[in-house]
Each structure stands twice: as structure tokens, then as C-alpha cells.
C-alpha positions, 0 to 999 in steps of 0.5 A: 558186517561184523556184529558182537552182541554184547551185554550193554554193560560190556559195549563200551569196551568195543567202542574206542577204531584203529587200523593195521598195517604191514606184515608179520615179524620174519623170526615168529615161527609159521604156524605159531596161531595153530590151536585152541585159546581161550578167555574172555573178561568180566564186567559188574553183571557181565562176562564175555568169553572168547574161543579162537580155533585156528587150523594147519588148514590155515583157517581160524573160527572165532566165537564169542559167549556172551552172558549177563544177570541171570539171562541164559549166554548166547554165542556168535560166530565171527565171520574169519578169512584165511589168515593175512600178515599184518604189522602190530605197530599201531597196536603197539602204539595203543599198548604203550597208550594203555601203558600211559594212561594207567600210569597217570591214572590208576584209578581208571583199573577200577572204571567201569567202563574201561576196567574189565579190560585193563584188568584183563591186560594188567600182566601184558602192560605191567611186563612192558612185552609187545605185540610181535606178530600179527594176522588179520582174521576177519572176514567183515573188515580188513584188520578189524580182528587179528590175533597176535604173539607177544614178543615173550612168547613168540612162539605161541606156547601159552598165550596170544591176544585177540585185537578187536578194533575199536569203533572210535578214531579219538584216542583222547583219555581213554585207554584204548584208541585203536583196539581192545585187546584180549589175551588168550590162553592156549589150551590145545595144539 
């Protein structure tokens, strides 16, 4: 079972569950998730950083540091599988939900619940981009964590964006329903 131990501050952020289905796009490059990224999103008294390392081997290790106050950070390794293809479309549909709920209410950038990561999306969902192509990374769940291209950089020159799964079917008026997402800078080939 997968297991992110998260400042309780930042929990909220990883509780709104969606799944994922299908196949990746057939004009994103093979091999565009090979590389280093990272990047992680702040909270009141929190941050959260992620680095994902994904090799030709076709293997990907994900870690997630965690820190909040002044307590010393604590790092966890995700469990991951080889990579599957899988379909962005839900996710797609979550961004364009995020996209929504944002524009009727802007107030919630500044939630300290749902914040933290809209802030960190801000870019993605003010470019109206789209997730493009996706695989399943982890190990614990089918399509539980998954890292995607966006439709601007297809690519995978500068960026990806890690999706985590959401713990919550209901989609209600919070932004995110289906996953969380996080983008990820690259910062090797």
C-alpha cells in the first residue's frame, strides 16, 4: 500500500480518488520521462518536494521529503513498477474542473486547504495546456501515481507533472477530484 507521510497541514492536499485508463498519445516521443525532475509545493509551515528518476532501463524511483516547523525532513521512497501507458483523459477532465473552480472562485488560490497546490498548477491551468501522455508508475495501485507530458512540451524538455490519486470519488466544490497534481521541473537527461 502506498504510504505519504505528509505534514498534517499538507494531508488534505492528497484526499480529494480517480482512476485512469487507456494508452499513451502515439506522437509523444519513447523515452520523453527519461531523466531527473523535481519539485514539490509549499504549505503555511510545510513543503513537500518530490524527485522522480526515471531510467533507459525503463525504471522510475520516486522520493518524497517531506518537512514541516522546524522538525528534521523525512524522505520516503514510493514504491514504482515499469512504467504502463495509460490515457490522460480523466486527468484532463480534473484540470478542466481545477480550471473551473478557479475561475468561479479565486479565493480558493489562497485556501489553505486547496491552495498550496493550485499555486503550484497556476501556470498549467492559466495556459489551458493539457496533459498529453501518461504512465502508470506505481507499484501499490494500478494508476495510482503516473507522470505526464503536457501538450506544450511533448517532449519532455522542461517539464512533467507527477498525478497522484486523490482519496475522494466526489468531485463536489473542491478542485481536485480525481488527482493532485504536481509539476516537475527537469534537471537532467
Amino acid at each position: 500500500m502506498l504510504r505519504i507521510h505528509l505534514p498534517k497541514s499538507l494531508m488534505p492536499l492528497l484526499l480529494v480518488a480517480g482512476a485512469i485508463v487507456g494508452c499513451a498519445s502515439v506522437s509523444t516521443p519513447e523515452g520523453w520521462q527519461q531523466g531527473k525532475f523535481t519539485g514539490g509545493i509549499t504549505g503555511n509551515d510545510s513543503r513537500t518536494e518530490f524527485e522522480l528518476t526515471c531510467s533507459a532501463s525503463e525504471t522510475c524511483d520516486l522520493q518524497v521529503i517531506a518537512s514541516a516547523g522546524n522538525r528534521k525532513p523525512t524522505t520516503q521512497a514510493i514504491p514504482t513498477k515499469k512504467p504502463v501507458a495509460m490515457a490522460a483523459e480523466i486527468a484532463n477532465n480534473n484540470l478542466d474542473h481545477a480550471r473551473s473552480s478557479v475561475t468561479r472562485n479565486p479565493s480558493l488560490y489562497q485556501s489553505p486547504q486547496h491552495g498550496p497546490d493550485l499555486r503550484a498548477i497556476k501556470s498549467i491551468l492559466d495556459s489551458k495546456s493539457k496533459l498529453s501522455a501518461c504512465l502508470d508508475i506505481g507499484a501499490d495501485a494500478p494508476q495510482y501515481v503516473a507522470v505526464c507530458t503536457l501538450d506544450s512540451d511533448i517532449r519532455a524538455t522542461k517539464t512533467v507533472v507527477l498525478i497522484v490519486s486523490t482519496m475522494s470519488g466526489r468531485c463536489g466544490d473542491a478542485p481536485f477530484c480525481a488527482y493532485n497534481f504536481y509539476p516537475l521541473i527537469r534537471v537532467a537527461r
